[in-house]
C-alpha positions as CSV (number, residue, x, y, z in Angstrom):
1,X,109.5,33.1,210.3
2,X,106.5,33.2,208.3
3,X,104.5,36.4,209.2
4,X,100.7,37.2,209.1
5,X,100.0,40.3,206.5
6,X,98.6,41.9,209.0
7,X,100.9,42.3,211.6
8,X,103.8,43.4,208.9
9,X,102.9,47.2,210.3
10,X,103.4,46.5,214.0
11,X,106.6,44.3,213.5
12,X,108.4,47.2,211.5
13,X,108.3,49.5,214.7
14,X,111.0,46.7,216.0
15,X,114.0,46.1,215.3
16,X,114.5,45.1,211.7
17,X,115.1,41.5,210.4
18,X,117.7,41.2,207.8
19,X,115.8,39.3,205.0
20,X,112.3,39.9,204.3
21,X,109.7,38.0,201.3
22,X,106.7,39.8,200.4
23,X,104.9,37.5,198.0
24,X,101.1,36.3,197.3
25,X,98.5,37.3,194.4
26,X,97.7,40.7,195.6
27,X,100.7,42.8,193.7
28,X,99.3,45.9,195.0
29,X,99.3,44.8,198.9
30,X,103.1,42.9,197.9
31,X,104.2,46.4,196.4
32,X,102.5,48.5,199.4
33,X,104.4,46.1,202.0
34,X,107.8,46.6,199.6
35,X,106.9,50.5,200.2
36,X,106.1,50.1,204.1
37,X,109.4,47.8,204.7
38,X,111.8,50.4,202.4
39,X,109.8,53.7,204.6
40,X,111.0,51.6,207.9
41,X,114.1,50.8,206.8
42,X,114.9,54.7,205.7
43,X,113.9,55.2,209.5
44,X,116.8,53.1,210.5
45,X,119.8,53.9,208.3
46,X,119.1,52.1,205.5
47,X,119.5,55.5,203.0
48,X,121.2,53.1,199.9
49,X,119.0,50.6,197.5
50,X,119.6,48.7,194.8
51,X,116.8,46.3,193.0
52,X,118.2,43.4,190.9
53,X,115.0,41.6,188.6
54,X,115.8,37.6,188.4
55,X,114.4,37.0,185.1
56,X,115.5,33.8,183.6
57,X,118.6,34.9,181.7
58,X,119.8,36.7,185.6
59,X,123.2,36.9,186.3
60,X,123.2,35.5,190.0
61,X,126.5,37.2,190.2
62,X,125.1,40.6,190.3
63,X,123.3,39.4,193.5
64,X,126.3,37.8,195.1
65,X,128.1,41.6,194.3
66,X,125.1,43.5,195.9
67,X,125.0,41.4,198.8
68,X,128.7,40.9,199.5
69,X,129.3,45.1,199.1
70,X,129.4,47.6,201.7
71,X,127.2,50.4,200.8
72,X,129.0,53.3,198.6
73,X,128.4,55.5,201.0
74,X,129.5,53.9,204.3
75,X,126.1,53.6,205.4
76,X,123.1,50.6,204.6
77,X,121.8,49.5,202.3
78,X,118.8,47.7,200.7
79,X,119.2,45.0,198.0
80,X,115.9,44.3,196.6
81,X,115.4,40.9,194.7
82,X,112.6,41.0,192.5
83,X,111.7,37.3,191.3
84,X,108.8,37.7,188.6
85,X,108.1,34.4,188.1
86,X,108.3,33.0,191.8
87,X,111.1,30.5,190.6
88,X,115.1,31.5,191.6
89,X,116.2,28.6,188.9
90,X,119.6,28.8,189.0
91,X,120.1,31.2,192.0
92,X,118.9,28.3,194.2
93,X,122.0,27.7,195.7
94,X,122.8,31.4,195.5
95,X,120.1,32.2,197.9
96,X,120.2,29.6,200.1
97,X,124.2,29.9,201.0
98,X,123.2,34.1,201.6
99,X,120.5,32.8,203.8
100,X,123.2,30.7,205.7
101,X,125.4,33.9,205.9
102,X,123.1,35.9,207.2
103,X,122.3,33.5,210.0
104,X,126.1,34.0,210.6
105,X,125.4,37.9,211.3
106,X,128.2,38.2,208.3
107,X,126.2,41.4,206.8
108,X,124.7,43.5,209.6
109,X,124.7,46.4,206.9
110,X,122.5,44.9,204.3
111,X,118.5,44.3,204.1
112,X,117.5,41.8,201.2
113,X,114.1,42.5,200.3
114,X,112.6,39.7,198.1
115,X,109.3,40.2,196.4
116,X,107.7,37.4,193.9
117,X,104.0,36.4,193.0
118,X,101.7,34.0,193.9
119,X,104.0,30.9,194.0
120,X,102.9,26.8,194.2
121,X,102.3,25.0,197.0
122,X,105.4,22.7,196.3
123,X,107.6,26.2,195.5
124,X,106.5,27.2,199.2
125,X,107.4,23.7,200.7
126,X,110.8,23.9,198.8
127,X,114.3,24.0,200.8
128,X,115.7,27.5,199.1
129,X,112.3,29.2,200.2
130,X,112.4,27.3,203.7
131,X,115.7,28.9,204.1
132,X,114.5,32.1,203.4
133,X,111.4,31.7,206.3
134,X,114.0,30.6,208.7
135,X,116.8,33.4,207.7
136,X,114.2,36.2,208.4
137,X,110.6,37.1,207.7
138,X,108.1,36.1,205.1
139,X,104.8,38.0,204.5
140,X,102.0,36.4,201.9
141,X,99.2,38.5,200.2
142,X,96.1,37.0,199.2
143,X,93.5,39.1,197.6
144,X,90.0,39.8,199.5
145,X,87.2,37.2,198.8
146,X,84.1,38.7,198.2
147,X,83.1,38.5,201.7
148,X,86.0,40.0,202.8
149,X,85.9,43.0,200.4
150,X,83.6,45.6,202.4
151,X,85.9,45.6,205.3
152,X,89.0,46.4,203.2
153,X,87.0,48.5,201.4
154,X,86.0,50.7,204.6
155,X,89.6,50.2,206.1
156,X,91.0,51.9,203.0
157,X,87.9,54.9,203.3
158,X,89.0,55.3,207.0
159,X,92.4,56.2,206.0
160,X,91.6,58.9,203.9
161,X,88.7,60.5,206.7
162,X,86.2,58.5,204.5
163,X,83.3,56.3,205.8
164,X,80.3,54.7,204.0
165,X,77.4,52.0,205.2
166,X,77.5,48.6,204.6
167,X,75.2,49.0,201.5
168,X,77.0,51.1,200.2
169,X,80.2,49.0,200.7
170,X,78.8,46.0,199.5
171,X,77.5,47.8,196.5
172,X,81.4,48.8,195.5
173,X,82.8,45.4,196.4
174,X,80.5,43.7,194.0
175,X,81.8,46.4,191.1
176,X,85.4,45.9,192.0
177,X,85.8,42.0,193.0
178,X,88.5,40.3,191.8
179,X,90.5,44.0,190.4
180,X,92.5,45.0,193.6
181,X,94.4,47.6,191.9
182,X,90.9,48.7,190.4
183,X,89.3,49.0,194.2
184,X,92.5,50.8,195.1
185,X,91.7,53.5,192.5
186,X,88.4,53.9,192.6
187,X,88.6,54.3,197.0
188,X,91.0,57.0,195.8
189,X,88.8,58.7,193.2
190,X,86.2,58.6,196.7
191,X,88.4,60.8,198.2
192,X,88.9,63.6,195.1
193,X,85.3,63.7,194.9
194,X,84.1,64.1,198.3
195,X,85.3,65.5,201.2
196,X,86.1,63.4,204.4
197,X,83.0,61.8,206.2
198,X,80.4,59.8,205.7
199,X,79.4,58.6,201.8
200,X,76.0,58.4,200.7
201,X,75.1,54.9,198.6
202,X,74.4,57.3,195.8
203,X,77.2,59.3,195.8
204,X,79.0,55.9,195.6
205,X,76.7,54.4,192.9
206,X,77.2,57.7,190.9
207,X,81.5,57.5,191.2
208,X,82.4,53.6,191.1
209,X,82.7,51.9,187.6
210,X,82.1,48.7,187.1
211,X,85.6,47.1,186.8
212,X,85.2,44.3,188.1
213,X,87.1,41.3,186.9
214,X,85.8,37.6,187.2
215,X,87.3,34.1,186.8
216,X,86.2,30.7,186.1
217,X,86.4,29.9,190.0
218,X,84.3,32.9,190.8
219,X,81.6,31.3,188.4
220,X,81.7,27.9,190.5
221,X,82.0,29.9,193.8
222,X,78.4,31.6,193.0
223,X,77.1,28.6,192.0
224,X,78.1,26.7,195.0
225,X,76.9,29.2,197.5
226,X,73.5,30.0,195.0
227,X,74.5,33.7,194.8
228,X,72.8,33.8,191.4
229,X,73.2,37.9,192.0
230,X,76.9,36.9,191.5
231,X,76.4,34.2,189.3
232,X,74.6,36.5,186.9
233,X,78.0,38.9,187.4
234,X,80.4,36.5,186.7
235,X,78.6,35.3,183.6
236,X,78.9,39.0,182.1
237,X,82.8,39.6,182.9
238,X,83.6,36.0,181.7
239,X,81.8,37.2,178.6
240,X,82.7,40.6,177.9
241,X,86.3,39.3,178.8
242,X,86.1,37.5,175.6
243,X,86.3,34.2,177.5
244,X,85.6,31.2,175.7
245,X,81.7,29.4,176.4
246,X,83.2,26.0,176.5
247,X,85.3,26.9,179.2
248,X,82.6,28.2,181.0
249,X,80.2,25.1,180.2
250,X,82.8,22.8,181.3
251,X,82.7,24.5,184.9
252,X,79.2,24.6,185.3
253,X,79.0,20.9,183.8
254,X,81.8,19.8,185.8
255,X,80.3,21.1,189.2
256,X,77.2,19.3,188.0
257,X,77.9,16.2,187.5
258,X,80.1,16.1,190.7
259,X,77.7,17.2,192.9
260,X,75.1,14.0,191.6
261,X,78.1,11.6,192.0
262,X,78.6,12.8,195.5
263,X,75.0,12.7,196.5
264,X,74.3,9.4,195.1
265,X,77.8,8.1,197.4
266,X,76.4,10.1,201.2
267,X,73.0,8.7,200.1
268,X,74.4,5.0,200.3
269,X,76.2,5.5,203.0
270,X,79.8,6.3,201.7
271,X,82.3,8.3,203.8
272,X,82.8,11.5,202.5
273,X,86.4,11.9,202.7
274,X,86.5,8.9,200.3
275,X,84.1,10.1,197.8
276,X,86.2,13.1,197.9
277,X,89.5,11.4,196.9
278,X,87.7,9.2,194.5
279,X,86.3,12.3,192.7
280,X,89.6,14.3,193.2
281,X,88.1,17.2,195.3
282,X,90.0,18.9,197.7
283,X,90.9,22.0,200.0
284,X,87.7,24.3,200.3
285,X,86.0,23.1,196.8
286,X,85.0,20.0,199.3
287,X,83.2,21.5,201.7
288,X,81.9,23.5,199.4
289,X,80.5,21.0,197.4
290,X,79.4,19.4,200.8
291,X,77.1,22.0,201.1
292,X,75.7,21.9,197.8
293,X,75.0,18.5,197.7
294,X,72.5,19.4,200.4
295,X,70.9,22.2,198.9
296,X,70.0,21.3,195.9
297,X,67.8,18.4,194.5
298,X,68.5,15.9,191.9
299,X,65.6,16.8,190.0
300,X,67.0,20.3,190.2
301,X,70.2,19.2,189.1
302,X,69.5,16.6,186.2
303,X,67.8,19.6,184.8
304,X,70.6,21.5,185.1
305,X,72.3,18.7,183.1
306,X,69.9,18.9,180.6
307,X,69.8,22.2,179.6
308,X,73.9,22.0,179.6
309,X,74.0,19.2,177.1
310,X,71.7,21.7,175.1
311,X,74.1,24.5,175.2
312,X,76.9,22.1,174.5
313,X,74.9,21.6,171.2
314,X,74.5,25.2,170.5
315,X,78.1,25.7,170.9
316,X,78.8,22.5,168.4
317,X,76.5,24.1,166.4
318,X,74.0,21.5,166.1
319,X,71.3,22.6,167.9
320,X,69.5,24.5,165.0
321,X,66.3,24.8,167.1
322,X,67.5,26.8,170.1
323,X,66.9,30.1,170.4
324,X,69.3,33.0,172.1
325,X,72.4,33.6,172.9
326,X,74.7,30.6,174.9
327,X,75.6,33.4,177.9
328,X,72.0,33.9,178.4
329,X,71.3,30.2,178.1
330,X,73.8,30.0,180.9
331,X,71.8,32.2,183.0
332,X,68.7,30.8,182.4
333,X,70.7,27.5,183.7
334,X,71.2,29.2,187.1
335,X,68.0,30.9,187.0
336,X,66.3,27.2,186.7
337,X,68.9,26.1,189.8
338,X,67.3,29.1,191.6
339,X,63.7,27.7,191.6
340,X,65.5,24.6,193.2
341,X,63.2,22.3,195.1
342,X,64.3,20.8,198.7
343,X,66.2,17.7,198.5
344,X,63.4,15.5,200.1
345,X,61.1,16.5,197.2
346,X,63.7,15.6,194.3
């Protein structure tokens, strides 16, 4: 059964399936939930473990020997399948025959633990991972957005006696986004520092780096929502990361020029679900763009446009008359989309 992240904790005070997946792009929360499942399963006899990696020269033997063994000891044990790549390859058949077994109560004695990344929508949909979901229980971790960052934030402060405002949470969340592992250690340098109770905003500002790590999406994420705070943010990770500007200018321009295509279509009347397919837009960038298109202006954003085509000529090189650096001509990009006029003016 597929299993909120949440509720992992509660379900582990129960009686224990025999197969569990812990996957998702969090590896911190995937390796705490490993961690929590091995603590519950030492709890109920399971005091042997062995961990098998299935990198793509694996011997899918090994895991057939694991899984078909009594423990050493005559007790239980734990085989741990670590998957790196989120793809069995040839162990397809492997795992989905144990999967059958197990159904078939054939190894009461062993826990398979299976832990992988982030996988693909089709790897999730696929019949050896379906097997898995049915055989026991799969968990996925998905890193906190932005938004959701100040709550985990002050859930992970409450666990060590720690508790700060929501400026002060905020504050953190915007110097750790996107760097779970990052947070994690800087919540714990919280604790060295100061003793348990409540956190001042400066004694927060004075112990947090700056470690925040952003991505392409977060830049179009800003943009959408016109966090220009954030845009500003992303702007400096992208380039400190080294990342190239075209990349960057091909967001922004992308974003752009959508947004104009899909106002022009609502403004003559087009469904939106069929601009959307026409312009290949979908999941949450859609109603994100949705939104957009209703905030800003055309004026605003053939601008935008404009001063893109500009930097693309920096870039190239040929535009000997411009003056600064391409990141801050970026900003000044999002600082122009700032001054936005209402969409009834454009």
């Amino acid at each position: 059964m597929l299993l909120k992240a949440e509720k992992l904790a509660e379900h582990l005070k129960g009686k224990l399936a025999p197969l569990y997946v812990v996957y998702g792009d969090a590896p911190l929360l995937t390796l705490e939930a490993a961690e929590t499942i091995h603590a519950a399963a030492r709890k109920q006899g399971f005091d042997e473990r062995e961990v098998l990696s299935a990198l793509p020269d694996f011997d899918w033997n090994q895991f057939v020997a694991a899984t078909g063994n009594l423990s050493l000891f005559g007790g239980r044990k734990i085989v741990e399948l670590r998957i790196p790549n989120g793809k069995p390859g040839k162990g397809v058949g492997v795992l989905t025959n144990y999967c059958q077994r197990i159904r078939q109560h054939a190894h009461p004695d062993n826990l398979l633990l299976v832990s992988a990344p982030q996988m693909e929508w089709k790897d999730e949909k696929a019949a050896w991972f379906t097997a898995l979901s049915e055989a026991g229980v799969c968990c996925k971790f998905t890193t906190p957005t932005l938004a959701e960052l100040p709550a985990w934030i002050a859930g992970r402060l409450e666990r060590q006696g720690q508790k700060a405002d929501r400026a002060g949470l905020v504050f953190m969340a915007e110097r750790v986004e996107g760097n779970l592992l990052a947070a994690h250690q800087e919540i714990q340098k919280l604790g060295l520092l100061y003793p348990p109770g409540p956190l001042g905003e400066a004694q927060i500002r004075d112990a947090v780096l700056n470690v925040a790590r952003y991505r392409i999406d977060d830049l179009r994420e800003a943009f959408y929502a016109r966090d220009f705070g954030r845009f500003a943010r992303a702007l400096e990770g992208l380039r400190q990361e080294g990342e190239a500007p075209q990349l960057a200018l091909w967001a922004i321009t992308e974003e752009l020029r959508a947004l104009l295509q899909l106002q022009a279509g609502l403004k003559q009347g087009q469904p939106l679900h069929t601009l959307c397919r026409d312009l290949r837009i979908w999941g949450t960038r859609q109603q994100s763009l949705q939104q957009a298109a209703r905030t800003f202006s055309r004026a605003a954003l053939h601008r935008a446009l404009r001063a893109a085509a500009r930097l693309d000529r920096r870039i190239k090189g040929l535009d000997h008359g411009g003056s600064g650096d391409v990141w801050e001509g970026f900003l000044r990009l999002g600082i122009g989309l700032r001054e936005n006029r209402p969409a009834g003016n454009a």
